[in-house]
C-alpha positions as CSV (number, residue, x, y, z in Angstrom):
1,X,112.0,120.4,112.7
2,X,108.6,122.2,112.5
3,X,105.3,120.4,112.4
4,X,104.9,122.1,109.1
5,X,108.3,120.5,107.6
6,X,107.1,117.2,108.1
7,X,103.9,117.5,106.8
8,X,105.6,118.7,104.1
9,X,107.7,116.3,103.7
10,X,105.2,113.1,103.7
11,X,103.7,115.4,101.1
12,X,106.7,115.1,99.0
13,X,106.8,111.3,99.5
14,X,103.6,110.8,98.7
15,X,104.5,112.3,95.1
16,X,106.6,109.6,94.4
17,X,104.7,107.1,93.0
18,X,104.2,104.5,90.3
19,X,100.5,105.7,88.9
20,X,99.4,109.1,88.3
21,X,97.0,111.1,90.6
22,X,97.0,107.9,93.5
23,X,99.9,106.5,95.3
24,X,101.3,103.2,94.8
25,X,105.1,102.7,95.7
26,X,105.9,99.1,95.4
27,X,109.3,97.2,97.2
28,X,112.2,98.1,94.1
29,X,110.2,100.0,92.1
30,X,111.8,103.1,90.4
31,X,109.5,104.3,92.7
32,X,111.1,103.2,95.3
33,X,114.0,103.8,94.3
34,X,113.5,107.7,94.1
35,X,111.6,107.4,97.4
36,X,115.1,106.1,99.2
37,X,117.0,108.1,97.5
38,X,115.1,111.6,98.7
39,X,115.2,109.6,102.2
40,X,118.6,109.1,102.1
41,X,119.1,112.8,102.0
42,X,116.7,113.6,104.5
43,X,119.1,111.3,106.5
44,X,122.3,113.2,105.8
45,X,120.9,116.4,106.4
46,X,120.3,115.4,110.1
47,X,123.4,114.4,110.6
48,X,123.6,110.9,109.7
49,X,125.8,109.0,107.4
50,X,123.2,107.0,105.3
51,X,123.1,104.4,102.7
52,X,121.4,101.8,100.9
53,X,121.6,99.0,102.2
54,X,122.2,95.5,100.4
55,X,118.3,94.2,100.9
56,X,116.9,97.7,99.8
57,X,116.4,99.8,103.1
58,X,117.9,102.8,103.7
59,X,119.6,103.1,106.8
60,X,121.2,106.3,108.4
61,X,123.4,105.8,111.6
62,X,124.2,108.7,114.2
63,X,127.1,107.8,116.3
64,X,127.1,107.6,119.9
65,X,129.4,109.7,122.5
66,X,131.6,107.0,122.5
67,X,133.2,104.2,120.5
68,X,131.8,101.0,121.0
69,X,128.4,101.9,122.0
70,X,125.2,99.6,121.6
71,X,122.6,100.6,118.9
72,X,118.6,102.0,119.1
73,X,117.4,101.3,115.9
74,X,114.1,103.3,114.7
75,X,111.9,103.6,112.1
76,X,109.4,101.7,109.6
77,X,108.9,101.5,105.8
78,X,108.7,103.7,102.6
79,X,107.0,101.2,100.2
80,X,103.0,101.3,100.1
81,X,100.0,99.1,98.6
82,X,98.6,100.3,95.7
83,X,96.4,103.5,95.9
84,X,97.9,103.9,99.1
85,X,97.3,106.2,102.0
86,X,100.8,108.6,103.1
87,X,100.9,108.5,106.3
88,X,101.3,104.1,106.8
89,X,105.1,103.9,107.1
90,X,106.2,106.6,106.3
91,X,105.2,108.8,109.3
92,X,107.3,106.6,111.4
93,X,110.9,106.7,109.3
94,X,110.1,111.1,109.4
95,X,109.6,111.1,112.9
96,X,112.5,109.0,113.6
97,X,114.6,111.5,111.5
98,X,112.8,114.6,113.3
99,X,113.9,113.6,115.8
100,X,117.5,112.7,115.1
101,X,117.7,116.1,113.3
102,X,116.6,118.0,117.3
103,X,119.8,115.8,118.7
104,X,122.1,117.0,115.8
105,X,120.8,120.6,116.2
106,X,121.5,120.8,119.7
107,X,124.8,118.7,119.3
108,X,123.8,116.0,121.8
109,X,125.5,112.7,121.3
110,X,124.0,109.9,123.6
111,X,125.3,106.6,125.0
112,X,124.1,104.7,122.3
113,X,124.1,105.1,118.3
114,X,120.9,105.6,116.4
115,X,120.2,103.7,113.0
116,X,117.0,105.1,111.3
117,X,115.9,102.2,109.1
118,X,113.4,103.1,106.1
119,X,112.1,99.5,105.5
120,X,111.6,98.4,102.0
121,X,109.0,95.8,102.5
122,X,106.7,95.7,104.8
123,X,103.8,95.5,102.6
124,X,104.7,92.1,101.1
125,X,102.8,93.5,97.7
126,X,105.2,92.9,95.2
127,X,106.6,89.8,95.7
128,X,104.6,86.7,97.9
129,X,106.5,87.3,100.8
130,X,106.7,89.9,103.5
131,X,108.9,91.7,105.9
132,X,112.2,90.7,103.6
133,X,113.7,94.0,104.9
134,X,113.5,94.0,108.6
135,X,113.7,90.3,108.5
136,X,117.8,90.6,107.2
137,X,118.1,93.4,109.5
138,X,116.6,90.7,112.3
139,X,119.3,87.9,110.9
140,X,116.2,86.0,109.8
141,X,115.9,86.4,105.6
142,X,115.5,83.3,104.0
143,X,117.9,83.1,101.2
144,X,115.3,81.0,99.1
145,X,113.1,84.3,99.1
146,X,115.6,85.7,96.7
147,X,114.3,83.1,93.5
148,X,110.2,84.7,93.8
149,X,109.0,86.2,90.8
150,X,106.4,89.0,90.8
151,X,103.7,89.1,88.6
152,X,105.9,90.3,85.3
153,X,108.2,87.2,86.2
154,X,110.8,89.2,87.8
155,X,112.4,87.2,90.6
156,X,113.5,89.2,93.6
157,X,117.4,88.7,93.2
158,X,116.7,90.3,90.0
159,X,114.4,93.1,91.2
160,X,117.5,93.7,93.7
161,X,120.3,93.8,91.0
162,X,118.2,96.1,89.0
163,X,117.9,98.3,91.8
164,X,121.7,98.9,92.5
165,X,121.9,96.3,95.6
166,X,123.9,93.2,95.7
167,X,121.4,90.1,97.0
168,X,124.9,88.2,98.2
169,X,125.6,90.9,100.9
170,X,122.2,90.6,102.7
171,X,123.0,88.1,105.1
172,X,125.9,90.4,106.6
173,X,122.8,93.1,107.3
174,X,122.0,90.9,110.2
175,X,122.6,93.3,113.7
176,X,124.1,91.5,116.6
177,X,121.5,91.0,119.5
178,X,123.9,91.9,122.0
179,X,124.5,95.3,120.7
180,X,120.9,96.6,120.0
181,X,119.2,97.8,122.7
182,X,116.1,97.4,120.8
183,X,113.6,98.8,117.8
184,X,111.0,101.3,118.3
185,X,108.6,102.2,115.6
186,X,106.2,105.2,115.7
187,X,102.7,104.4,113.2
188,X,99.3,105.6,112.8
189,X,96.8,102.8,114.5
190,X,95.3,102.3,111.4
191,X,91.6,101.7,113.5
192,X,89.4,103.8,114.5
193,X,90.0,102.9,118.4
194,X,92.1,106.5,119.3
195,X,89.9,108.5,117.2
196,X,86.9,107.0,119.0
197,X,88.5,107.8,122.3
198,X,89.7,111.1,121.3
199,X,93.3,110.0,122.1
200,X,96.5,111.2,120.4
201,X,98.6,108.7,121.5
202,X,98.7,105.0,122.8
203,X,101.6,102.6,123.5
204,X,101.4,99.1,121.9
205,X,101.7,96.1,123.9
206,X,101.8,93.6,121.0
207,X,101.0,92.9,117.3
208,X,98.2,90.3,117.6
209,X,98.9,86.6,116.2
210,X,96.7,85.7,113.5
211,X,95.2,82.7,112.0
212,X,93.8,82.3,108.4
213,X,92.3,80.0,106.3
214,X,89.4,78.6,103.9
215,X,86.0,77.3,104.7
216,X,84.2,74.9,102.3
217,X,81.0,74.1,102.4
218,X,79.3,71.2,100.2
219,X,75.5,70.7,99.7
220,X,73.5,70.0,96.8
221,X,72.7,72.9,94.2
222,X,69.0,72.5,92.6
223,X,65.9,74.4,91.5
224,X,65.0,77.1,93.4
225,X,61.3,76.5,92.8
226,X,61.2,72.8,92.8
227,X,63.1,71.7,96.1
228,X,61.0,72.1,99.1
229,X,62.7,74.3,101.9
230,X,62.4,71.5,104.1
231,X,64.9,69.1,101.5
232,X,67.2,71.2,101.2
233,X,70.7,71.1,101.8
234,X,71.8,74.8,101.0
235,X,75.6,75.5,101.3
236,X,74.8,79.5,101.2
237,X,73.0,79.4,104.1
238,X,74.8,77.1,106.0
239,X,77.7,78.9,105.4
240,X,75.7,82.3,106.5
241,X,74.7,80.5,110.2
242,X,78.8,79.7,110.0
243,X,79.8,83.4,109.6
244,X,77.5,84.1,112.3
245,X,78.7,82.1,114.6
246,X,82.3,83.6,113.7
247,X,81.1,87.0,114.5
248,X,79.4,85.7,117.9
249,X,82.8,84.2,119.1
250,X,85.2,87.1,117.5
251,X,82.7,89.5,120.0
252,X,83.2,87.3,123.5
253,X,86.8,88.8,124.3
254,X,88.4,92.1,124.0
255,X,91.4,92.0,121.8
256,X,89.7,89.2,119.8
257,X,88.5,89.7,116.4
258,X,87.2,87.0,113.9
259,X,86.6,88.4,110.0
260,X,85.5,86.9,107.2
261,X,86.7,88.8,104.3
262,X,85.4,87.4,100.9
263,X,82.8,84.9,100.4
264,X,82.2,82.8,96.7
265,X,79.4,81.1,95.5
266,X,80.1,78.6,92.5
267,X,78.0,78.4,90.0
268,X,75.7,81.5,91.7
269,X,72.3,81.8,89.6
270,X,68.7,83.7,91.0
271,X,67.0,80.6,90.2
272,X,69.4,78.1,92.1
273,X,70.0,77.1,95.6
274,X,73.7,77.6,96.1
275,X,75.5,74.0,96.5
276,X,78.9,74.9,97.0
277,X,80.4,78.0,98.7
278,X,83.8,79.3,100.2
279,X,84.7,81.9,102.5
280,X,88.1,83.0,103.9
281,X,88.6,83.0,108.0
282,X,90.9,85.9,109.9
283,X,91.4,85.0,113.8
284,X,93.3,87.8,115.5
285,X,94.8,88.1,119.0
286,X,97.4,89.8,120.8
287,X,97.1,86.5,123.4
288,X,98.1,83.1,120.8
289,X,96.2,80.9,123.8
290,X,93.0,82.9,123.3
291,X,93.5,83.1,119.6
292,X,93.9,79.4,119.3
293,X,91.0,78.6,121.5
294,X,88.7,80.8,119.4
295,X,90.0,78.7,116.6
296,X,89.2,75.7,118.0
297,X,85.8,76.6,119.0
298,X,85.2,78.3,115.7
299,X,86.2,74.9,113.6
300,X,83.7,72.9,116.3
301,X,80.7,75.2,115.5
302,X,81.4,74.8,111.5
303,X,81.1,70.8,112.2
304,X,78.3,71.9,114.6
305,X,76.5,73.1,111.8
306,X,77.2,71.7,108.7
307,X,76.0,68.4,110.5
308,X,72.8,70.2,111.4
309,X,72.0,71.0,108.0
310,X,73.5,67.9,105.9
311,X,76.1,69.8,104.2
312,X,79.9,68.5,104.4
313,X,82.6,71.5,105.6
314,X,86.2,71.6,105.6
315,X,88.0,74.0,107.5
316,X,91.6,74.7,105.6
317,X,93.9,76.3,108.3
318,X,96.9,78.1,105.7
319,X,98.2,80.4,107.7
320,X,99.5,81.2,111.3
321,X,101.4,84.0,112.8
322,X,102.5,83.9,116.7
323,X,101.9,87.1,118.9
324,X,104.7,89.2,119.3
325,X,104.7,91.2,122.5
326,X,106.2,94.2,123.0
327,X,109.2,94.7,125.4
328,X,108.1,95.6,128.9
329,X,110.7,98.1,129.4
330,X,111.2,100.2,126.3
331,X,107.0,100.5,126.4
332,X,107.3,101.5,129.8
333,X,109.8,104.1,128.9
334,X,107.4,105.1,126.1
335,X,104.4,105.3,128.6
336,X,106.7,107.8,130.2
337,X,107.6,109.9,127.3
338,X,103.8,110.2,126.6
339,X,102.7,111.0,130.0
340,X,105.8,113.6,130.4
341,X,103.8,115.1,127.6
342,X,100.5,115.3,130.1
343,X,99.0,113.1,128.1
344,X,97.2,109.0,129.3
345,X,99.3,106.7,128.7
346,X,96.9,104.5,126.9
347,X,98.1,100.7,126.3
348,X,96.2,99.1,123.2
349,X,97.5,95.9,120.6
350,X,98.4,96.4,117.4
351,X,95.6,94.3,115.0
352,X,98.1,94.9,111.9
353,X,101.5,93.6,111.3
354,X,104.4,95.5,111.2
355,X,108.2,95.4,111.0
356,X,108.4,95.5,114.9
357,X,107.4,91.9,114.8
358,X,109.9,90.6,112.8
359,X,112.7,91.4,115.9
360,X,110.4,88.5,117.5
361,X,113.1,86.7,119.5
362,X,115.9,88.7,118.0
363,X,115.9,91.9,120.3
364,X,113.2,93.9,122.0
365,X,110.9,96.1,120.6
366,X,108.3,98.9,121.2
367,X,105.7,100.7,119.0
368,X,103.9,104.1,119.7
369,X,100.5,104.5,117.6
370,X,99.3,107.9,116.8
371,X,95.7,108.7,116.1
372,X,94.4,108.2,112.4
373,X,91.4,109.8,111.5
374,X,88.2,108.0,111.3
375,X,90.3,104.8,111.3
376,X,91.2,104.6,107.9
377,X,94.6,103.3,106.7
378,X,95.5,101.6,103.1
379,X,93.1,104.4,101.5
380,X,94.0,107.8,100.0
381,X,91.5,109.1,102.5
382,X,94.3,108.3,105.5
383,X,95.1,111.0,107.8
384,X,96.7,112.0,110.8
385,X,96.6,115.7,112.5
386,X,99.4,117.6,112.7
387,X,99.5,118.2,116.1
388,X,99.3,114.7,116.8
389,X,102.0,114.3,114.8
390,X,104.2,116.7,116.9
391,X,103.4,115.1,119.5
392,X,104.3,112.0,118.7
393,X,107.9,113.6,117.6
394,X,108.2,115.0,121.2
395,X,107.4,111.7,122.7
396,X,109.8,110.2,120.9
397,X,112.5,112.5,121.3
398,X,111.8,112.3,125.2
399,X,111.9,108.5,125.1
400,X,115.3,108.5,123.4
401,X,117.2,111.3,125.5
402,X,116.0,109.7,128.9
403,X,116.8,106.0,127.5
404,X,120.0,104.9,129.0
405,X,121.5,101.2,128.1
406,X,120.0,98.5,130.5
């Protein structure tokens, strides 16, 4: 498959969307629906037998030399965000199929079947969840998740019937650890870190853990020309020296990063001093010691401060995700693929989530990033080269002819 077949092909996907002129592909959307279905296709026309499976991903499977053969499974996911970029997701499930497509043409069976797996739900847009697709392919789903609604009221069992599957069959979609070898997902970086460093390609070596939650800070609103500066006890900036001391402990490690992404002001007038403010917290790490650590110090300072200036804080942890790390062997055999390509085998984390770390536990997996252009991802502005983009097919490819079972 050419360079300019896949390019023209993520075009293609890209037209299949919910909203004109901007693309937005939600999990079970007729969208989505004519997304897997094109997909599927794709699928056969490599050489795989493909279907639908019972959760929503489309899954094609290209049989070993022999019977009885463990599984490589590859790929990543078709739905989007809204006003999406085309390359998130959908790069990885094309390459995946590139490359099954080279194995057909040259009529090479290996000593272990391939599944390509075009993941339904990795963006966790739809419905409050995430990762429902990859998670009944890890043996994980959560049968519960099946009574959510989405914001019409449309509960996901329902969302499932209406798009031909049949909710009662997803807990068969688990794959037996013993007969995977493991799950390897090409996807842009979706940072600016390979661009910066003029780097096609980098191996991942884990999807960072995360942390979130809600700060609160309480002071006492009033006049803005009749308290003295001296009285006052101004949640705004309290909450400002707080940020800063986030960004001051995000920038003392490496692979840390500290955000805060929105910040509120109740009752916000030119003429008042701000009594009562909330901010969200994002503590990322591909190391959950260093990540809890930052945590720790980051709630201390809050306290720290709040004390300082007489306002009362809460810190409302809501959220925590473990570090998944990659598996040391298939990334090694990646690093190989890459550098057999005379390329550095660079080794970076992954600051985004992704399917891969839903096999957490379950069976080993590996990730290859390829460059994305001035870092941007969830935007139509996303973009990745097409030569890196070959590349990253002929890394791939090399990675799966020299893999042999462990």
């Amino acid at each position: 498959m050419s360079r300019h077949a896949i390019d023209v092909r993520i075009d293609e996907l890209a037209a299949i969307s919910s909203e004109p002129d901007r693309l937005t592909r939600l999990y079970l959307s007729p969208a989505h629906h004519a997304a897997a279905k094109l997909v599927l296709a794709w699928m056969a026309n490599a050489g795989m037998t493909a279907a639908i499976d019972a959760v929503g991903n489309v899954v094609g499977r290209y049989e070993a030399a022999q019977t009885g053969a463990r599984t490589l499974l590859l790929g990543s996911h078709i739905d989007t965000v809204r006003n999406a970029g085309k390359y998130d997701g959908n790069l990885g499930v094309l390459t995946a199929v590139a490359v099954v497509e080279r194995l057909n043409a040259d009529r090479l069976r290996l000593p272990f079947a391939i599944e390509v797996v075009a993941f339904g739900d990795e963006e966790g847009v739809r419905f409050p969840s995430t990762l429902g697709g990859s998670r009944a392919v890890a043996g994980t789903f959560d049968p519960q998740l099946l009574d959510e609604v989405d914001a019409d009221g449309v509960t996901r069992r329902q969302a499932l019937v209406n798009f031909g599957c049949d909710p009662g069959g997803i807990a068969a979609l688990a794959r037996d650890p013993d007969q995977v070898l493991g799950y390897v997902e090409v996807h842009i970086e979706q940072g600016p870190v390979l661009d910066t460093e003029a780097c096609p390609l980098a191996v991942v070596s884990a999807i960072n853990g995360a942390t979130r939650g809600t700060v609160t800070v309480a002071g006492v609103s009033g006049h803005a020309g009749t308290v003295p500066m001296t009285l006052r006890r101004d949640a705004l900036v309290a909450a400002a020296a707080m940020i800063l001391a986030i960004e001051k402990r995000g920038s003392g490690c490496s692979n840390l990063v500290a955000t805060v992404g929105r910040l509120e002001i109740a009752d916000a007038a030119t003429n008042t001093v701000p009594g009562h403010v909330s901010f969200t917290l994002d503590i990322r790490s591909p190391r959950d010691d260093e990540r809890r650590a930052a945590v720790d110090d980051v709630v201390k300072a809050i306290t720290e401060i709040a004390g300082k200036r007489g306002v009362a804080a809460d810190v409302g942890l809501t959220y925590e995700a473990v570090a998944a790390t990659c598996d040391a062997r298939l990334a090694a055999h990646l690093a190989a693929a890459v550098a057999q390509l005379g390329l550095p085998a660079k080794l970076m984390p992954s600051g985004a989530g992704h399917d891969a770390m839903a096999f957490r536990g379950r069976f080993p997996f590996a990730m290859l990033f390829v460059r994305c252009r001035g870092g941007i991802s969830h935007n139509p502005a996303e973009s990745a080269d097409s030569a890196d983009i070959d590349l990253a097919v002929r890394a791939l490819e090399h990675f799966v002819r020299a893999l042999q079972p462990a």
